[in-house]
One Martini backbone bead per residue (centre of mass of N, CA, C, O) as a GRO file, in nm:
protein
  216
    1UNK     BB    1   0.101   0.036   0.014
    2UNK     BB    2   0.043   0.359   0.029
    3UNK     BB    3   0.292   0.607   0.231
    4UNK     BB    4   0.407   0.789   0.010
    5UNK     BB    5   0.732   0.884  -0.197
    6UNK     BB    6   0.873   0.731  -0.433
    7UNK     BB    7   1.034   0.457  -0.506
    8UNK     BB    8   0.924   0.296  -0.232
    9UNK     BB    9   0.614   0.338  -0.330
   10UNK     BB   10   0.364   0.201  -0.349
   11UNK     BB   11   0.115   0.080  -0.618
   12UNK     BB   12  -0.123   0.213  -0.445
   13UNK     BB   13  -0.383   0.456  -0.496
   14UNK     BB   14  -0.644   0.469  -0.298
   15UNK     BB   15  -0.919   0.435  -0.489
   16UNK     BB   16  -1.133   0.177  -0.353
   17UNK     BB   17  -1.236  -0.038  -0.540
   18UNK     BB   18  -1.234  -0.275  -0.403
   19UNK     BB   19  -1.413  -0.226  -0.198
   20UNK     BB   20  -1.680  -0.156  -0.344
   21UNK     BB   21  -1.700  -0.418  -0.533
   22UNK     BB   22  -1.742  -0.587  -0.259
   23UNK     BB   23  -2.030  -0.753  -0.170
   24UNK     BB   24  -1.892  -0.752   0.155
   25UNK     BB   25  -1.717  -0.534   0.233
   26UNK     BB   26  -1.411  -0.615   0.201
   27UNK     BB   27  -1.115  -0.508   0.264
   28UNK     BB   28  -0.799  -0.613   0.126
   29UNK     BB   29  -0.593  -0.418   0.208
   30UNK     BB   30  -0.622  -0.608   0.515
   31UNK     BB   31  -0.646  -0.872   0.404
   32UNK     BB   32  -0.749  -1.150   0.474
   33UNK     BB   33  -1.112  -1.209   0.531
   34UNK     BB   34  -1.388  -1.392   0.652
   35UNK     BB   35  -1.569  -1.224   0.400
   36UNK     BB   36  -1.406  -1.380   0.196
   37UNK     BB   37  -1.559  -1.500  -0.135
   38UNK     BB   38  -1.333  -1.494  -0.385
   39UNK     BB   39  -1.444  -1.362  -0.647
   40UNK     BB   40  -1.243  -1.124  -0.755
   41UNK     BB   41  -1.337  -0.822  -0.803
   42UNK     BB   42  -1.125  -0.681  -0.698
   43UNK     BB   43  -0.881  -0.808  -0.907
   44UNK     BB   44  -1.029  -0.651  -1.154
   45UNK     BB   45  -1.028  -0.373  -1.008
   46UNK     BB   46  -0.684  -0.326  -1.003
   47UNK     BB   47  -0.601  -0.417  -1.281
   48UNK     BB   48  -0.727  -0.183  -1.441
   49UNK     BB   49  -0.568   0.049  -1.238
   50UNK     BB   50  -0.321   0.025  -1.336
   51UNK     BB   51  -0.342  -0.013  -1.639
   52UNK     BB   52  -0.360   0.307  -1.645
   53UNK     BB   53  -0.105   0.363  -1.444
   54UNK     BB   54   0.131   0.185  -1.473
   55UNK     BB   55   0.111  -0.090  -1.350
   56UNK     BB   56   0.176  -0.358  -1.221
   57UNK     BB   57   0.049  -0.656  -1.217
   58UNK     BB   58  -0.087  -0.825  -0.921
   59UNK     BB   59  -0.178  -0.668  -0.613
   60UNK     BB   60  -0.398  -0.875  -0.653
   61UNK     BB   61  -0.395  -1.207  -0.554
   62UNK     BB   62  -0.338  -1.509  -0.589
   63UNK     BB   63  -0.189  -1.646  -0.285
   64UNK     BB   64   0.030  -1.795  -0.105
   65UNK     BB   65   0.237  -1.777   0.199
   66UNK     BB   66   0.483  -1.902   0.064
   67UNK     BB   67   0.487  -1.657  -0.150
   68UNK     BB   68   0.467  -1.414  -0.007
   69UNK     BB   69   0.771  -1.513   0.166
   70UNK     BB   70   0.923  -1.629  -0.095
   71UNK     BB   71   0.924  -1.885  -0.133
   72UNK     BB   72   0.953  -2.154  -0.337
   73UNK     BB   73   0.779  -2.330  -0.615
   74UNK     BB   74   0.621  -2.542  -0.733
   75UNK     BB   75   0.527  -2.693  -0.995
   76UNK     BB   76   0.208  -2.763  -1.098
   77UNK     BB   77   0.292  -3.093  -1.134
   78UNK     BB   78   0.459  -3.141  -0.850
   79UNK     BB   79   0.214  -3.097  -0.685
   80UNK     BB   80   0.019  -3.325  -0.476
   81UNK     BB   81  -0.259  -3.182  -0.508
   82UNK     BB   82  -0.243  -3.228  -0.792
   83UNK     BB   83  -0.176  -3.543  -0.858
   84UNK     BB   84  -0.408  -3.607  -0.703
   85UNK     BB   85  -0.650  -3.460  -0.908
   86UNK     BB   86  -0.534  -3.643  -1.131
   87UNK     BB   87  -0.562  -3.926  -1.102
   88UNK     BB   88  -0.893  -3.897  -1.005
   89UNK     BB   89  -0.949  -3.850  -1.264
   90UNK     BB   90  -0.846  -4.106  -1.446
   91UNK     BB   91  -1.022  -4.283  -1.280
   92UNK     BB   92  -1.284  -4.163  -1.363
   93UNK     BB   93  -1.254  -4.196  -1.665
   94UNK     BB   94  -1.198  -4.468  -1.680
   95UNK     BB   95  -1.448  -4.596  -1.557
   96UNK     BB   96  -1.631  -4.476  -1.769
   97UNK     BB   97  -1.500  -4.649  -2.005
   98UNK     BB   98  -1.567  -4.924  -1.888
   99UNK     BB   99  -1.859  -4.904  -1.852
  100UNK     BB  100  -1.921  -4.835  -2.149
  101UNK     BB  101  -1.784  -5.116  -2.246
  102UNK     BB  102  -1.986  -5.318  -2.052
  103UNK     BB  103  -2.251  -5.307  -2.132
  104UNK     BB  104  -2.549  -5.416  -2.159
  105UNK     BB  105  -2.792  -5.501  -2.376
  106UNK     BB  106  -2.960  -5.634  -2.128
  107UNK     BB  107  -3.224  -5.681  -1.890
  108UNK     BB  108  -3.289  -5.863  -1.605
  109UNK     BB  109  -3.611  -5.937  -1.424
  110UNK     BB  110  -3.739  -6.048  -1.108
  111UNK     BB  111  -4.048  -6.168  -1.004
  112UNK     BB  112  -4.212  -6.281  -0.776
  113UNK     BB  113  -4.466  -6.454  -0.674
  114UNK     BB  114  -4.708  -6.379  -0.355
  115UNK     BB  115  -5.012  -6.492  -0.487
  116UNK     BB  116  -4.890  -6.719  -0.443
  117UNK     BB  117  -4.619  -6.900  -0.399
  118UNK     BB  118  -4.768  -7.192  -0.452
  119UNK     BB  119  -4.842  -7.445  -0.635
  120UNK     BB  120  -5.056  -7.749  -0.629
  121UNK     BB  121  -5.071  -8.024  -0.871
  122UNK     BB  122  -5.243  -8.273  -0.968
  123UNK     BB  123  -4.952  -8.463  -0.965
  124UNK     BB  124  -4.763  -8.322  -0.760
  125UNK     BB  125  -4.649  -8.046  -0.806
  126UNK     BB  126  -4.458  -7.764  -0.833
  127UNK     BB  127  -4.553  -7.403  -0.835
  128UNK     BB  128  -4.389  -7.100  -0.991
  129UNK     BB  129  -4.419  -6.774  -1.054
  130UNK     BB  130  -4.316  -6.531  -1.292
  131UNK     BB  131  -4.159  -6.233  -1.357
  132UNK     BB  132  -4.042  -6.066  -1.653
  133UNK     BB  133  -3.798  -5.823  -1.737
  134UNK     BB  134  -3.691  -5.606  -2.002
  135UNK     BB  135  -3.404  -5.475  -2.108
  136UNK     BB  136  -3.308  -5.305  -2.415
  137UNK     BB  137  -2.980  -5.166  -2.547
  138UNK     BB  138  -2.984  -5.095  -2.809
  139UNK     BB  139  -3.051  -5.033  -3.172
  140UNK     BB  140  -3.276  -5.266  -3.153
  141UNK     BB  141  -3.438  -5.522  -3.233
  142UNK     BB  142  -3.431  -5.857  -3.037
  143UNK     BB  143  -3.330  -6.204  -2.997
  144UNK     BB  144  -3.444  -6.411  -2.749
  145UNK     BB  145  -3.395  -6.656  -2.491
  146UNK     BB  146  -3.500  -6.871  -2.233
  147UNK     BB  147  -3.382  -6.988  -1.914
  148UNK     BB  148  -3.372  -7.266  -1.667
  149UNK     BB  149  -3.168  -7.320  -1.362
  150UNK     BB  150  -3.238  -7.614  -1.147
  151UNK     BB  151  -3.391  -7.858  -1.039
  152UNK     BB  152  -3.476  -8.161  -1.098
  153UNK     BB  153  -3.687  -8.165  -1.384
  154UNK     BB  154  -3.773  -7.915  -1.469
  155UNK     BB  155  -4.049  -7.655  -1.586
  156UNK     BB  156  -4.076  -7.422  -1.885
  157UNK     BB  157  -4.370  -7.233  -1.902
  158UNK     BB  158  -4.400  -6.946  -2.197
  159UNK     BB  159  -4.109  -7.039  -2.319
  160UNK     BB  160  -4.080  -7.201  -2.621
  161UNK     BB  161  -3.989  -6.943  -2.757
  162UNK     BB  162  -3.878  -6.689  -2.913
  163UNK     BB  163  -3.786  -6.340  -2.855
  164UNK     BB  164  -3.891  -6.024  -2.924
  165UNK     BB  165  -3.724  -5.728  -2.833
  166UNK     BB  166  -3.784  -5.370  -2.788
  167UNK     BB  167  -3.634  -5.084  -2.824
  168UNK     BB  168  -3.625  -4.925  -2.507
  169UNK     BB  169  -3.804  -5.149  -2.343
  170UNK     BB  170  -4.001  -5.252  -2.087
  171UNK     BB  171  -4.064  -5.602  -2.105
  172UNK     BB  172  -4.319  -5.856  -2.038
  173UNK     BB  173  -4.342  -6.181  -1.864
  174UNK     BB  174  -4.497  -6.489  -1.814
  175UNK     BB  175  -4.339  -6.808  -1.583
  176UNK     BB  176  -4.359  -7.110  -1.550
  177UNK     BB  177  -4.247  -7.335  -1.261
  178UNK     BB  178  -4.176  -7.674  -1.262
  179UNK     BB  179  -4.150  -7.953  -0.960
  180UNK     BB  180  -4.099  -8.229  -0.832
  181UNK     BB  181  -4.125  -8.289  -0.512
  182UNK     BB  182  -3.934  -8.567  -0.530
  183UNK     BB  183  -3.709  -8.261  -0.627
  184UNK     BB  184  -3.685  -8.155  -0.306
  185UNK     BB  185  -3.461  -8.029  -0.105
  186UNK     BB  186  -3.614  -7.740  -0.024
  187UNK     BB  187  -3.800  -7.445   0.054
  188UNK     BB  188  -3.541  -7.328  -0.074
  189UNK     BB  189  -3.416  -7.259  -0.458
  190UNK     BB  190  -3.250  -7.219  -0.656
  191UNK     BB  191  -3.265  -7.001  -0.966
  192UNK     BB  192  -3.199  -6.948  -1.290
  193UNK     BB  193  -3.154  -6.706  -1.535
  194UNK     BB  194  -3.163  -6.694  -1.867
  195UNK     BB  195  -3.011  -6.504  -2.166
  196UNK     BB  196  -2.975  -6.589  -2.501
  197UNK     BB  197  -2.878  -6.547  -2.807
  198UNK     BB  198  -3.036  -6.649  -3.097
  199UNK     BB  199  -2.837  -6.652  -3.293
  200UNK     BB  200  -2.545  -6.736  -3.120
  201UNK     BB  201  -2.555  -6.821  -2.775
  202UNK     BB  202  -2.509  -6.598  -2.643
  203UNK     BB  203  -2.473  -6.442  -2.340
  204UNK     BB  204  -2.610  -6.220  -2.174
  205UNK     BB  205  -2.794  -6.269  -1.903
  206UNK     BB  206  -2.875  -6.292  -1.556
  207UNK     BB  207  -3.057  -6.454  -1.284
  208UNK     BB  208  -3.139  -6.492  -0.926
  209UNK     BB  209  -3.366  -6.705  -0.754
  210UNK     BB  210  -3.657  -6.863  -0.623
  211UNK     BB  211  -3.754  -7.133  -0.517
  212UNK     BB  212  -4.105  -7.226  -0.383
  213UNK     BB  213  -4.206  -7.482  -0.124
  214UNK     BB  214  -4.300  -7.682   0.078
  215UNK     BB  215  -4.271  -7.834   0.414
  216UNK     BB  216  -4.061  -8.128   0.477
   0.00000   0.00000   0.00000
């Protein structure tokens, strides 16, 4: 700040412009101060006042404490934390291409009817419905078949033939699974829905649910 005259007088001019500026009220130059929003505003409005003035800039500017002091200064890219806020860009980067290169064509969900758990059929097998929702992410219609793997015995009523899923919407199917009860290890048995693709044969996705039958 200027104090005098002659060749050691600061470069501010006492102009007040940086103070009239600042949204908050705070004089910078009494130093940093808790009312200080970093806006910036200040720093450009004595940017300006200086170029008229013929005096160097950056009399006001972002500046750390280690500057102040005149200490050394590392490289912006040598400083610990640049490098570690360019890794975890690198990272998240990376995870999103990584995620966008994995995306699944279709996504299967699968709900258990819970009214009834169970139906008991006249041959004496155990039945239990399920909905299947599909979901294409492709750029068209898909085809592909439905299976199903669990218990011995197993049959899967509903999907007889292959699926059109069509671009863009989530599909319902109802689909019957009967099991044999003297195929039947315990009241809750692992079942697995398997879609695979029509044309080639590669699984595009699957799901675990459960089959539910009565206490043995």
């Amino acid at each position: 700040k200027k104090d005098g005259s002659g060749a050691d007088a600061g470069d501010c001019i006492d102009c007040n412009l940086c103070h009239a500026v600042c949204p908050t009220g705070v004089d910078i130059r009494q130093g940093q101060q808790e009312g200080c929003i970093t806006c910036g505003m200040c720093i450009d409005a004595c940017a300006q006042i200086m170029e008229r003035v013929g005096r160097p800039l950056g009399l006001i500017r972002y500046a750390s404490f280690d500057e102040l002091e005149g200490k050394p200064q590392l490289p912006l890219l040598k400083r610990p934390r640049v490098i570690i806020y360019l890794f975890l860009i690198l990272f998240s980067f990376g995870g999103i291409i990584f995620g966008l290169g994995n995306i699944k064509m279709l996504d299967i969900k699968v709900l258990h009817e819970r009214q009834p758990l169970f139906v008991r059929l006249s041959d004496g097998s155990i039945q239990n419905k399920y909905k299947l929702k599909l979901l294409n992410k492709t750029g068209g219609d898909i085809s592909v078949r439905i299976l199903a793997e669990g218990p011995e015995g197993l049959r899967m009523s509903g999907m007889d033939k292959a699926l059109s899923i069509p671009f863009g919407r989530v599909t319902p199917y109802t689909v019957f699974i009967r099991v044999p009860k003297d195929k039947l290890s315990g009241e809750r048995l692992v079942l697995t829905f398997r879609v695979l693709d029509e044309t080639t044969g590669n699984l595009i996705d699957s799901y675990e649910s459960m089959f539910i039958g009565p206490k043995l």
